[in-house]
N, C-alpha and C positions, 0 to 999 in steps of 0.2 A: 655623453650619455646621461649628464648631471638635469639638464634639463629635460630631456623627454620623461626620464623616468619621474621628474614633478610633475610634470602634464600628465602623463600617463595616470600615476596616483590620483591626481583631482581627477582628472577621470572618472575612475571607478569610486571615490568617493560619492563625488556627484550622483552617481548612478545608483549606488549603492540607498543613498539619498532619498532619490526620485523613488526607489521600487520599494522602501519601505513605505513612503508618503501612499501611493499607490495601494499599497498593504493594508496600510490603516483607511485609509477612505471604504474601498472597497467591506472591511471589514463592520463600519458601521453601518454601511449600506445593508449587507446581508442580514445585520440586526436587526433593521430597525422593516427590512421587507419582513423578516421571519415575525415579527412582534405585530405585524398587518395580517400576516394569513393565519396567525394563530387566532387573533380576534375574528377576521374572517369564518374561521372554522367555528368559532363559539357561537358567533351570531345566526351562521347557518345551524347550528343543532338546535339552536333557542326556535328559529322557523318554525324547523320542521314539528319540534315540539306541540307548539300551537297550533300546528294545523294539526298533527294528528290528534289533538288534544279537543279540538272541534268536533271531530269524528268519533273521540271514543275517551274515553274517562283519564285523564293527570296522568292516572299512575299506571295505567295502558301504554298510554303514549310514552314515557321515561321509559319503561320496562319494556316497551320495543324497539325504540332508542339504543337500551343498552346492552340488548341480546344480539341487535344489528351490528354495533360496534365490537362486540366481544369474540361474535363470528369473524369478524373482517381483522382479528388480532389474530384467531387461532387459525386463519388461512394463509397469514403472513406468517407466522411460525412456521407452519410445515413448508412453507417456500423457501424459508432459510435454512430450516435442517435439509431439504434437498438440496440446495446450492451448497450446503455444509459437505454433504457425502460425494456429493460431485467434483470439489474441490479435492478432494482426499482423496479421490480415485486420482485423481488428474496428480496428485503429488506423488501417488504412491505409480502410477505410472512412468513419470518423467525419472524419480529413483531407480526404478527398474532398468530403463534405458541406460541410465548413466554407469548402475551398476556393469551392466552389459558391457559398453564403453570400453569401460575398467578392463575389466577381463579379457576383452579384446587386446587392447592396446598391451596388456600383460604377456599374452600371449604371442602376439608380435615379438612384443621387446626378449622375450626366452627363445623367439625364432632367430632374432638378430645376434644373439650374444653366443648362440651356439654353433650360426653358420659364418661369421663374421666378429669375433670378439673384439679385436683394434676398430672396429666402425662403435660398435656398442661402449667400449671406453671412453673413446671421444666424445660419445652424445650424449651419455652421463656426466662426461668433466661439462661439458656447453650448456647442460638443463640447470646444472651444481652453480656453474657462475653466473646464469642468468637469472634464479632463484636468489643467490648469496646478493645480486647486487644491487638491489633493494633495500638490503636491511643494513642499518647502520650499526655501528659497534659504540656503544654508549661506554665510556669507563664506568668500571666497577666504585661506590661508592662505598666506605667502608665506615659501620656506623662508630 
């Protein structure tokens, strides 16, 4: 098993490898697209600038510019506080459910222990050692 388990390791080394390299590529790429569309963007408000700057005075044009853009910030705003309250309902939903759950299964389990108590002992000891055997016993260090 001496050699596979080397193979195996270079393996995921390799791999491990590859998907960092992968990682980082990709990561200067998103850079250096995002550093294109941000110029992008500038260069398109410089446009529009000028042109509307032809039509109507510097400080028309900027000050239309930035009531346009200030709009389009305070619309995005309320689209995130509604995805916000919507999200919250949806959590405070899925607790509801779970709480439910709960209580179900609680009340099952007082059904089972009162008409069946040797079934209910047993499935307490089986949930007890399935739970316990997970968790390791680390010795107590003593400072």
């Amino acid at each position: 098993m001496g050699p596979l388990g080397a193979a195996l390791s270079a393996l995921l080394a390799a791999d491990i490898g590859a998907t960092a390299s992968r990682f980082k590529r990709n990561a200067v790429l998103c850079a250096v697209v995002a550093a294109l569309l941000v110029t992008a963007y500038i260069f398109a408000l410089i446009a529009i600038a000028l042109y509307l700057s032809a039509a109507y005075s510097p400080v028309v044009a900027a000050a239309s510019i930035a009531a346009a853009l200030i709009l389009t910030a305070l619309v995005l705003i309320i689209v995130m506080i509604a995805l916000q309250g919507r999200d919250r309902r949806l959590a405070e939903e899925r607790r509801r459910r779970s709480m439910m759950q709960t209580n179900l299964t609680m009340l099952a389990a007082a059904s089972i222990l009162r008409k069946q108590p040797l079934l209910a002992v047993g499935t307490a000891l089986a949930i007890g050692a399935l739970l316990g055997a997970g968790k390791k016993r680390r010795p107590r260090r003593e400072p």
